[in-house]
ZAZA-142865 format. One line per 8 residues: number of its first residue (from 1); their letters; for each residue x negated, y, z of C-alpha. Coordinates in pm, 1 decimal. Layout:
% ZAZA-142865
NUM) a) X Y Z  ... .
//
This chain:
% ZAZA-142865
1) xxxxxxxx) 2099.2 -17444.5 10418.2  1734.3 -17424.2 10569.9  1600.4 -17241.0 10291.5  1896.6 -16994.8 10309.0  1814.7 -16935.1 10678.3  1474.4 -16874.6 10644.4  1526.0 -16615.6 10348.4  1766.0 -16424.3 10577.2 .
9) xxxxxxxx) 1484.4 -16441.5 10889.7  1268.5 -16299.3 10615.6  1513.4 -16057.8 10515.4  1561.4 -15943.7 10894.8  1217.1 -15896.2 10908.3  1155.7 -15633.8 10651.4  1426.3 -15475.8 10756.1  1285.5 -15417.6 11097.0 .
17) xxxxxxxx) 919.6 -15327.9 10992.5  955.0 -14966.3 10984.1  1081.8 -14978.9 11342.8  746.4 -15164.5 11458.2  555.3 -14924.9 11236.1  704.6 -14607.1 11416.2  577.4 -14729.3 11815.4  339.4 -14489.7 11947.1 .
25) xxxxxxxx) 62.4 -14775.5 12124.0  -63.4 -14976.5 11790.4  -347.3 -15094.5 12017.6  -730.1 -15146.5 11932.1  -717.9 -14848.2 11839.3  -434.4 -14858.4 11524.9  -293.6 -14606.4 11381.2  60.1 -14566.0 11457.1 .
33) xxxxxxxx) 367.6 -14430.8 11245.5  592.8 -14445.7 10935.1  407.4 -14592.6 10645.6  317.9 -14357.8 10427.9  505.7 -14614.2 10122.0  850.5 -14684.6 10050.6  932.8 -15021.6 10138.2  1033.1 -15260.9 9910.7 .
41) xxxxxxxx) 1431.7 -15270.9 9839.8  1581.5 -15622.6 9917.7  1879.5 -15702.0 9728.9  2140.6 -15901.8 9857.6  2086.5 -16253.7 9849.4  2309.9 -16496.2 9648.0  2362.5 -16831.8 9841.6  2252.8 -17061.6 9557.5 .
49) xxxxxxxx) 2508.3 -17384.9 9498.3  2404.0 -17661.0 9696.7  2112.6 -17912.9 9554.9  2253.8 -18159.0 9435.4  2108.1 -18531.5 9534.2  1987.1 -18708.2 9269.9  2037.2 -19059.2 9269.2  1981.6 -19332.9 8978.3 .
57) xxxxxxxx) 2181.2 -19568.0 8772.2  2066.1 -19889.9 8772.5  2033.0 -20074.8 8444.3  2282.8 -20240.7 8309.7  2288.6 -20600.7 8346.9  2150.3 -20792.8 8009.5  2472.1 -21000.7 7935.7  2712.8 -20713.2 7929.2 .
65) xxxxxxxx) 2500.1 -20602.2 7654.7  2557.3 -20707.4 7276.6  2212.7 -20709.9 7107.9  2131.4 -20834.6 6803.9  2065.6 -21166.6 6821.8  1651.0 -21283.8 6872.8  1527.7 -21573.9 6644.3  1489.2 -21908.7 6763.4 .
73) xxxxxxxx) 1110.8 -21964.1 6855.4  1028.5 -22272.2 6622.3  645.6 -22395.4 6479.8  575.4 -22266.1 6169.9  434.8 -22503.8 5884.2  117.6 -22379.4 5728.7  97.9 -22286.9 5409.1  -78.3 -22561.6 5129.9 .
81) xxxxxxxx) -436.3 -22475.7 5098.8  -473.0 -22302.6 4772.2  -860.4 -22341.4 4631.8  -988.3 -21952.0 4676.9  -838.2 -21663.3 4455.5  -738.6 -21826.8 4095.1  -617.8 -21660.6 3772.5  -551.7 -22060.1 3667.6 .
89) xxxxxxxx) -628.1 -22391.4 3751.8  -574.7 -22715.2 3504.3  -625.4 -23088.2 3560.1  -363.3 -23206.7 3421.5  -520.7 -23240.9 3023.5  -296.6 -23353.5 2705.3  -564.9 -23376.1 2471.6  -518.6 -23743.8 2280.3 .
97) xxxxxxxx) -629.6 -23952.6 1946.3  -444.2 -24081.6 1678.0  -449.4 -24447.5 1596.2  -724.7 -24468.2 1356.2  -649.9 -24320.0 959.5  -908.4 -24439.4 746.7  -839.3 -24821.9 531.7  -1140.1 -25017.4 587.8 .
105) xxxxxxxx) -1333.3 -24807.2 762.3  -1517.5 -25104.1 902.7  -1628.5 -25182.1 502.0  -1557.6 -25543.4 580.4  -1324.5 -25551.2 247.7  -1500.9 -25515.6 -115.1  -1368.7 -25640.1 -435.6  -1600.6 -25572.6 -725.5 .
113) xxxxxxxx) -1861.6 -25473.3 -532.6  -1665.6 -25126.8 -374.8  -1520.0 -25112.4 -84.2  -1126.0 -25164.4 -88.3  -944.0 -24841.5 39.3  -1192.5 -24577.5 -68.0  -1216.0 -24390.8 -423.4  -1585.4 -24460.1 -556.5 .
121) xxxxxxxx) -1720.7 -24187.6 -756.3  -2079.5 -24112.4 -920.1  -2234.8 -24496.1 -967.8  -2468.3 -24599.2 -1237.6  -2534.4 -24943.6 -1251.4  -2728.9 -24982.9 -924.4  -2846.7 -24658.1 -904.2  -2725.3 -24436.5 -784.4 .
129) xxxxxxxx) -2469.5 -24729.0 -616.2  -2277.6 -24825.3 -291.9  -2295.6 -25196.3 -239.5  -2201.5 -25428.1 45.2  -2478.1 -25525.9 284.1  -2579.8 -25656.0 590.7  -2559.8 -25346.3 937.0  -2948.6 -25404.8 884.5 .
137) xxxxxxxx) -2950.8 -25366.3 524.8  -3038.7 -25754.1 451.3  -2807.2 -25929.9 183.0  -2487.1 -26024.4 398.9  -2127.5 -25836.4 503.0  -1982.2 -25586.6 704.6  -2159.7 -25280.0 608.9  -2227.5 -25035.9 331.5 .
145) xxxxxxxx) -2531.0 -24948.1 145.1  -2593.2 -24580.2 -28.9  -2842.7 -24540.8 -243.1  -2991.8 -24302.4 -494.9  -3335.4 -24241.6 -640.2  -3281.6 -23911.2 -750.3  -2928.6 -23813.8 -856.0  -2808.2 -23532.0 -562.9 .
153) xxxxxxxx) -2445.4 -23594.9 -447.7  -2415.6 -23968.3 -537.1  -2262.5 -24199.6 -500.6  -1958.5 -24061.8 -344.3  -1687.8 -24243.1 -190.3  -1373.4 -24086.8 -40.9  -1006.0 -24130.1 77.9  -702.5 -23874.2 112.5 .
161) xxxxxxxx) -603.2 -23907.5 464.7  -671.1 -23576.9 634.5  -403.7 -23290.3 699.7  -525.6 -22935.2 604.3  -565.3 -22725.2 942.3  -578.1 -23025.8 1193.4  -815.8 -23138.2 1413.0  -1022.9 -23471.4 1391.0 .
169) xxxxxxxx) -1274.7 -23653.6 1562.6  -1512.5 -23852.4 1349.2  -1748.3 -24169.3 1484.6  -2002.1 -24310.6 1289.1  -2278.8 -24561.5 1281.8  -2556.0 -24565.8 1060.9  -2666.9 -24877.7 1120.2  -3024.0 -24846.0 896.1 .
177) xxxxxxxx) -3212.2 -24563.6 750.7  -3520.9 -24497.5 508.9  -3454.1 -24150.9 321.9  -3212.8 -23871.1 231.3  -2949.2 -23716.7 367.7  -2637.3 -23887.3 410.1  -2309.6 -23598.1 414.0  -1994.4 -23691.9 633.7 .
185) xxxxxxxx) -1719.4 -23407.1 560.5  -1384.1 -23324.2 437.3  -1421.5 -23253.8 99.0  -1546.2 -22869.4 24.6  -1766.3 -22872.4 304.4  -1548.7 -22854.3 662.6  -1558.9 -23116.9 938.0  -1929.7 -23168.3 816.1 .
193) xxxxxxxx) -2243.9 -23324.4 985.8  -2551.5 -23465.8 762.6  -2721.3 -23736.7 913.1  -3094.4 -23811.4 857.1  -3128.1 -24111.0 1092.5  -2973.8 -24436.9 1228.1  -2772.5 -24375.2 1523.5  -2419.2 -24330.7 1668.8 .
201) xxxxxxxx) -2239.5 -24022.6 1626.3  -1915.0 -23816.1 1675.8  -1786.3 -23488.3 1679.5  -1476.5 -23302.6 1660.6  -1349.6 -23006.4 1406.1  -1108.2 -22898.4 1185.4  -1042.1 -22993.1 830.3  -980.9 -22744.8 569.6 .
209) xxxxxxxx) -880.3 -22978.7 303.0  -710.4 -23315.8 286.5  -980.0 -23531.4 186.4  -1229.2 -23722.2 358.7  -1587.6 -23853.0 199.8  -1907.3 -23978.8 243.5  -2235.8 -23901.0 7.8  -2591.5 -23906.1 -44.9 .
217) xxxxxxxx) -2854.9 -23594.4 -60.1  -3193.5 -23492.3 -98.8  -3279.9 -23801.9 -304.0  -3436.4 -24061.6 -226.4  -3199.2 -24169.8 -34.6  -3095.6 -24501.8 163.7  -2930.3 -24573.5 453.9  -2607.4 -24808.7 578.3 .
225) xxxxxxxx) -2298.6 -24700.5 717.0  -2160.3 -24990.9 944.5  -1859.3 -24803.5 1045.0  -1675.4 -24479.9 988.3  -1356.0 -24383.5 1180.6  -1150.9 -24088.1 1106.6  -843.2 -23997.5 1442.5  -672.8 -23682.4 1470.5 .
233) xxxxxxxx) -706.1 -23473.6 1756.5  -387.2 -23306.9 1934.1  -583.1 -23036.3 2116.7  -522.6 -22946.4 2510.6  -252.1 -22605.6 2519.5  -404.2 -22306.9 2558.7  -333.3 -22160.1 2860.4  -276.4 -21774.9 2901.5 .
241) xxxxxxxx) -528.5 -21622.8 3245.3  -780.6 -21316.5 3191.5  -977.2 -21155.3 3006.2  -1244.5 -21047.3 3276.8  -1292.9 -21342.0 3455.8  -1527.6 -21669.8 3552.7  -1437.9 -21969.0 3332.3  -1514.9 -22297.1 3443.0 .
249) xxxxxxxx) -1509.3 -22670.4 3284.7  -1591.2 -22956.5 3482.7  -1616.2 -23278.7 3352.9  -1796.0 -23641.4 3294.3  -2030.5 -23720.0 3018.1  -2033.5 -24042.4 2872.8  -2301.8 -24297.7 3023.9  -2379.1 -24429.6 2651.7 .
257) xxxxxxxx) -2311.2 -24119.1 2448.6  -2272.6 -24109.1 2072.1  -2521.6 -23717.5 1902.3  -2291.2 -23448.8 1880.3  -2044.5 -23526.3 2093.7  -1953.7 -23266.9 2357.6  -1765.3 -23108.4 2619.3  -1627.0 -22707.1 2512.6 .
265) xxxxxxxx) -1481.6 -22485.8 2730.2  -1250.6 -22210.4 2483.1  -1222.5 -21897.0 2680.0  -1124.2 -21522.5 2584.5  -942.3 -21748.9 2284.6  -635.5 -21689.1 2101.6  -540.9 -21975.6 1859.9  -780.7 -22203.8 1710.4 .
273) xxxxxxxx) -1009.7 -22003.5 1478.4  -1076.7 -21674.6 1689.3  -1215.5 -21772.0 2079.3  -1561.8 -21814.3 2301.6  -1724.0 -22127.5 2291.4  -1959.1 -22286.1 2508.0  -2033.9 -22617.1 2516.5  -2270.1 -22907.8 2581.5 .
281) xxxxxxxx) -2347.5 -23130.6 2319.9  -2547.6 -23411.7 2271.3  -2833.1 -23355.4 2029.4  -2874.0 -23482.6 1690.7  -3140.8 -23759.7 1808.6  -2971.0 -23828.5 2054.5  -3192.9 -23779.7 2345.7  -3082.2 -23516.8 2538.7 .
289) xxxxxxxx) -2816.6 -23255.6 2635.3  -2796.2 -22863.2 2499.2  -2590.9 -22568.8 2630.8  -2484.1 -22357.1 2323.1  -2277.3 -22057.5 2324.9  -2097.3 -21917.0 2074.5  -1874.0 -21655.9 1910.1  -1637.4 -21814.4 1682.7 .
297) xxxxxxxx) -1410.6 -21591.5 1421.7  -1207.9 -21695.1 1178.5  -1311.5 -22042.7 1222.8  -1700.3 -21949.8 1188.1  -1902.7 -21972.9 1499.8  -2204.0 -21811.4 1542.8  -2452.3 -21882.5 1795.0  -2514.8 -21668.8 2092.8 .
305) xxxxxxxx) -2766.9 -21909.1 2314.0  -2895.2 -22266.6 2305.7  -3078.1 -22394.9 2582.3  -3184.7 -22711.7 2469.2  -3199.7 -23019.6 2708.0  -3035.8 -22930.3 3023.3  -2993.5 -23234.0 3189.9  -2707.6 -23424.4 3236.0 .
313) xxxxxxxx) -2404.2 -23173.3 3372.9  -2091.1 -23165.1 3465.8  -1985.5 -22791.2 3478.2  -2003.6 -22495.4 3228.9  -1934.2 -22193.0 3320.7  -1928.5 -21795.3 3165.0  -1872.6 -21488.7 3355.2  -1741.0 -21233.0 3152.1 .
321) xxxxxxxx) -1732.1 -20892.8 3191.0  -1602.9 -20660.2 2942.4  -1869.5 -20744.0 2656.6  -2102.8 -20890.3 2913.1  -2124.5 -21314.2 2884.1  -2340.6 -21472.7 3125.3  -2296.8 -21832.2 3092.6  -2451.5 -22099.0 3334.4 .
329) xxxxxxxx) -2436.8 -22535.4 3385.2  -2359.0 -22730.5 3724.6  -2542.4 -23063.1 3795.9  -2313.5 -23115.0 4138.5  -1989.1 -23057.7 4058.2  -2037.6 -22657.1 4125.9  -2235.8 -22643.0 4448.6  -2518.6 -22454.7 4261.6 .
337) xxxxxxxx) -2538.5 -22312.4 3942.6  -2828.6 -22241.7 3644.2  -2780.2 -21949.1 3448.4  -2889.8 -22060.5 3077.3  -3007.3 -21786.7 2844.8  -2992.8 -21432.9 2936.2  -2627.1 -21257.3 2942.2  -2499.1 -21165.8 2606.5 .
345) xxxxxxxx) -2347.4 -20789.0 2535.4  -2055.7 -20854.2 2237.4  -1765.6 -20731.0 2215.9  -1592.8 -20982.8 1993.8  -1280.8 -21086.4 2166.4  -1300.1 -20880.9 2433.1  -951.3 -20897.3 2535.8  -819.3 -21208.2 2438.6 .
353) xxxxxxxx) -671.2 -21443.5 2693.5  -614.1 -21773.7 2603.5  -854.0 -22044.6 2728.8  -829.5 -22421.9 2672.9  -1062.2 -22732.8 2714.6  -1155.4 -22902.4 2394.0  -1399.6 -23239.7 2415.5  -1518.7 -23553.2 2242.2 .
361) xxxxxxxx) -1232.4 -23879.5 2366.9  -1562.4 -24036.1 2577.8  -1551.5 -23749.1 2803.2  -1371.5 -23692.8 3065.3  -1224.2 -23356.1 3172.1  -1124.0 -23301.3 3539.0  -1070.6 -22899.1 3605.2  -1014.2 -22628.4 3343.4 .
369) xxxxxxxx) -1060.0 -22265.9 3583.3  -1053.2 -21914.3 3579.5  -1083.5 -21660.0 3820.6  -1049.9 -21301.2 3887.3  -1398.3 -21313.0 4106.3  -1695.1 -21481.5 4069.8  -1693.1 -21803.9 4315.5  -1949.8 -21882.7 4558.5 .
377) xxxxxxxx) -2220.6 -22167.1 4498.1  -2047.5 -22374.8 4718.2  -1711.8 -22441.0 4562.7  -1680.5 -22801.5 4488.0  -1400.2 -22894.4 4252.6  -1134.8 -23003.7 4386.8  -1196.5 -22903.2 4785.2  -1015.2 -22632.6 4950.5 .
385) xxxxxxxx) -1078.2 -22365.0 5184.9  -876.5 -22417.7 5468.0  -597.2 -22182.7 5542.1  -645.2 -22057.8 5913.2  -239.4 -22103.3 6047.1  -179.6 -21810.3 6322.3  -95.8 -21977.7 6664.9  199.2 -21769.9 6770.1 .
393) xxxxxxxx) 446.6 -21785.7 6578.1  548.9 -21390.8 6415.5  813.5 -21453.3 6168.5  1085.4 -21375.0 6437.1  914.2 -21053.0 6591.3  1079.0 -20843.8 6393.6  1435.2 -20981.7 6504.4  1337.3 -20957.8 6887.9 .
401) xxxxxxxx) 1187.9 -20589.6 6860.3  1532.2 -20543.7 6698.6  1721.3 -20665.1 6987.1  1518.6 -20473.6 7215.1  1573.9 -20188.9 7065.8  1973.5 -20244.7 7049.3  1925.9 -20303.5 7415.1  1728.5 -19985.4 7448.1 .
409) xxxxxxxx) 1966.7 -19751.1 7293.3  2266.5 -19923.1 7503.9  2111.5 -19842.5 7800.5  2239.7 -19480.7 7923.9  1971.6 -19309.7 8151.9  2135.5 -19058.3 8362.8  2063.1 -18902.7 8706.8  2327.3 -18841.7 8935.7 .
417) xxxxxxxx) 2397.0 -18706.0 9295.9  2498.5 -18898.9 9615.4  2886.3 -18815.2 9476.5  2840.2 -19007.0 9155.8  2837.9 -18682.8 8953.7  2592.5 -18652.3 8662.2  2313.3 -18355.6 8728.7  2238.6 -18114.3 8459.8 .
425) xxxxxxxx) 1862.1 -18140.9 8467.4  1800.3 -17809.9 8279.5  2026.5 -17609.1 8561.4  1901.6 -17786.3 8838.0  1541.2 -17655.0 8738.7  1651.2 -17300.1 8637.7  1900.1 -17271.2 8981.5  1559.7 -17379.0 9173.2 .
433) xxxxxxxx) 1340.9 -17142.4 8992.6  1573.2 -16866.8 9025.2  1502.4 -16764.0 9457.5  1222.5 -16947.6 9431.2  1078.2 -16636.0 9193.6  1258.2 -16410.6 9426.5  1106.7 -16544.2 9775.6  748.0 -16484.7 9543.6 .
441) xxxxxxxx) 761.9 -16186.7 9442.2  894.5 -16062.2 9813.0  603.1 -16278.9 9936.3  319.2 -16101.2 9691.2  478.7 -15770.2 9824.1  446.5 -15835.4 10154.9  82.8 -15947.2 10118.1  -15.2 -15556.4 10036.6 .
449) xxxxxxxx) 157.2 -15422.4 10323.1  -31.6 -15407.0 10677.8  234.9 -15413.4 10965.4  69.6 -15479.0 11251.6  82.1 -15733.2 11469.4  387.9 -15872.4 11264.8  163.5 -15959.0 11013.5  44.7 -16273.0 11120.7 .
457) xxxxxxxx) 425.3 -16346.8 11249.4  520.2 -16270.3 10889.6  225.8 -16499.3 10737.2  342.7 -16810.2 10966.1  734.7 -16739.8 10829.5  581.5 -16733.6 10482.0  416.7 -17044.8 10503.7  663.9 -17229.4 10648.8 .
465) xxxxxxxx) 946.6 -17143.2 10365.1  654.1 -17230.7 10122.0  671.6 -17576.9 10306.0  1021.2 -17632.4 10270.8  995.6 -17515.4 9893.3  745.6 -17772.6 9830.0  918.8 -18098.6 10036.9  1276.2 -17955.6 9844.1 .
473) xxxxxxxx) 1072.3 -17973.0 9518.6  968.3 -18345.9 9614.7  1276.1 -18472.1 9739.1  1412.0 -18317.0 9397.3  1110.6 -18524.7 9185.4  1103.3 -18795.5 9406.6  1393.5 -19001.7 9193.7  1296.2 -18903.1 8880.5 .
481) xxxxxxxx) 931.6 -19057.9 8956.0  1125.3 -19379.5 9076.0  1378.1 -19396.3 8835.0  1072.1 -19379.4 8556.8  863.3 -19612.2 8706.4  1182.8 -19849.5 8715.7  1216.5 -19810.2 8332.0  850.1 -19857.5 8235.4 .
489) xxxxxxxx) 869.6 -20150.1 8489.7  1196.8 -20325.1 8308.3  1053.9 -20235.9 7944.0  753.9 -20443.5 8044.4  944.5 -20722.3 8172.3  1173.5 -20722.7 7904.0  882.1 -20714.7 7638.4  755.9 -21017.3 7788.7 .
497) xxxxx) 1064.7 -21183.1 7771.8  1089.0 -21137.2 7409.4  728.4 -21162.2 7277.8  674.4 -21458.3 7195.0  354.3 -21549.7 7428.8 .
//
């Protein structure tokens, strides 16, 4: 009503100006008269609908709502510490000996002067002759003697107890020495070793054919055999990881080792006669340890690297790389490593999988690894990085943002007046804007036009509807600020409610 009674004062106004404009005294010296302009035309005024009063809706009250329902808050169990980022990770090992296949392997049993359970072969007289002894070589029992001036390959005594395509371990002791070669293989050449001093040894292969034998070579030769043992071997699986990856072996050598015996790790394998090898193995004299790695195919290795005398380890490792093998050894159980050789570019195998652990029965394994990165200096076997567990608790967030959401959406937001009647927003605004334009554009015209001293009369009017314009514009906002500020306020509180802090 105000700002209908101040347009029509306004209105009033104009009308009257050309009556002020036509008195004859203007004063300080004015000039007096009709203006020499037409006057703007002032269209009838359209009482706008009354503004309505906006009023809000209060939220509705939580438990008349039907959310989804928010997860129960309870501790959550972290995970079991996994040992960094592994492609595989073995300690259980199935890798055992058969109970012992040669007869008389201790030669403590001789009728005529041969040993009882092996097949002599290649004796003349005494010479070239096997012949029970003394372990020292004196006259006495419990050993046997090979001997031959100068016949190659004799005597030869053997027994029929291997399987074709199995895997053996052999131990030996030769308890006395003086010249020649004495041969230890499966007969045509595989599972071989020739021994040129007294000492204890072992190794492990495969046997090509089903019999076993001992020899002589490079005459003169003498030496004594104490004992001989012959056990078959059922290999570790093979397990199936990566091609590209680090491959460790960790282990324990034997405190009193027997030459040749060793620990391999098989990686980038597939079967038993096509794989990487690399290994330590005692050396022949049986004085120190040797790295040695190797390319085996079809069942024949050939050497990469040997690094002789590294000490004694317990870890072997190879980083491959697509034809890139760089192989190292551990000392501490993997807190540093010693690269041995330079790497080796070959591309045999390249993208086999299969890796397995393959060692002599004194040593003992305790983690078969491979990885998809190389691992840092200070992974021990068998530790763990711990797993940091998060302190709140996130598994249920996703319910509870749920439920405020539901809660959300089932909230109307509506502004209404002082009768309870929802207020169309968009017409509220364009009624408003309508004589608001009007009373501006009446304003800018009067702002040209000089009338005297109604002018400043006119100016005061002017400002004063501006006045009441602006305070109806407030009082029209006014809500809408409060009835925001009221959601942002309850969205806060309600987020609190729900996070769980």
């Amino acid at each position: 009503m105000r700002r209908a009674v101040f347009i029509s004062i306004l209105a009033a106004l104009l009308i009257a100006a050309p009556a002020f404009a036509q008195q004859n005294d203007c004063t300080r010296n004015k000039p007096c008269g009709q203006v020499p302009w037409s006057l703007p035309y002032l269209p009838p005024l359209v009482s706008p609908s009354p503004m309505a009063t906006i009023a809000t809706t209060p939220l509705p009250n939580q438990n008349t709502l039907t959310p989804s329902p928010t997860a129960t808050m309870t501790a959550t169990t972290a995970p079991t510490p996994t040992p960094y980022d592994l492609g595989l990770t073995v300690t259980t090992f199935q890798q055992s000996a058969s109970a012992e296949l040669l007869n008389n392997g201790s030669f403590s049993n001789w009728s005529s002067d041969n040993p009882v359970g092996w097949s002599v072969s290649g004796e003349v007289g005494s010479d070239p002759a096997v012949s029970q002894t003394a372990p020292d070589g004196s006259a006495g029992t419990g050993a046997a003697k090979f001997y031959s001036s100068a016949t190659v390959t004799a005597p030869i005594i053997r027994q029929t107890t291997l399987t074709s395509g199995n895997w053996y371990e052999i131990r030996l002791n030769v308890s006395a020495y003086t010249s020649g070669q004495l041969i230890a293989q499966a007969f045509g050449g595989s599972l071989s070793k020739v021994i040129t001093a007294a000492g204890y040894y072992s190794w492990i292969d495969n046997s090509s054919h089903t019999i076993w034998q001992l020899l002589t070579a490079n005459p003169p030769a003498s030496m004594v055999v104490d004992d001989v043992s012959v056990k078959s071997i059922t290999l570790n699986n093979e397990h199936t990881t990566i091609s590209d990856a680090t491959f460790d072996l960790f282990f324990t050598l034997p405190g009193s080792p027997y030459a040749y015996e060793s620990a391999r790790m098989w990686y980038r394998a597939s079967g038993t006669a096509n794989y990487w090898r690399a290994q330590v193995v005692r050396n022949v004299g049986n004085t120190a340890w040797d790295f040695l790695l190797d390319s085996v195919s079809s069942g024949t290795a050939t050497n990469q690297i040997t690094v002789t005398n590294v000490g004694t380890v317990n870890g072997i490792r190879v980083v491959a790389s697509g034809n890139t093998h760089t192989a190292y050894t551990s000392s501490d159980g993997g807190q540093s490593w010693t690269q041995r050789g330079s790497p080796i570019t070959n591309s045999t195998h390249a993208t086999n999988t299969g890796m397995r652990a393959v060692y002599s029965t004194s040593v003992t394994p305790s983690m078969l690894r491979a990885s998809s990165v190389v691992w840092p200096a200070t992974a021990i076997p068998g530790t763990t990085i711990p797993v940091i567990s998060p302190q709140i608790d996130t598994s249920g967030l996703s319910d509870q943002l749920a439920t405020l959401g539901a809660m959300a959406n089932g909230t109307p937001f509506q502004i209404m007046d002082l009768q309870g009647t929802p207020v169309d927003l968009e017409a509220q605004f364009a009624e408003l804007a309508t004589p608001a334009g009007l009373f501006f554009g009446y304003a800018r015209g009067l702002s040209e036009i000089n009338l005297g001293s109604v002018t400043t009369f006119i100016q005061f009017a002017m400002l004063t509807v501006s006045i009441i314009l602006a305070l109806t514009a407030t009082q029209f906002l006014l809500p809408i600020i409060a009835t925001a500020f009221g959601v942002i306020r309850r969205v806060a509180q309600l987020v609190l409610e729900f996070l769980p802090l």
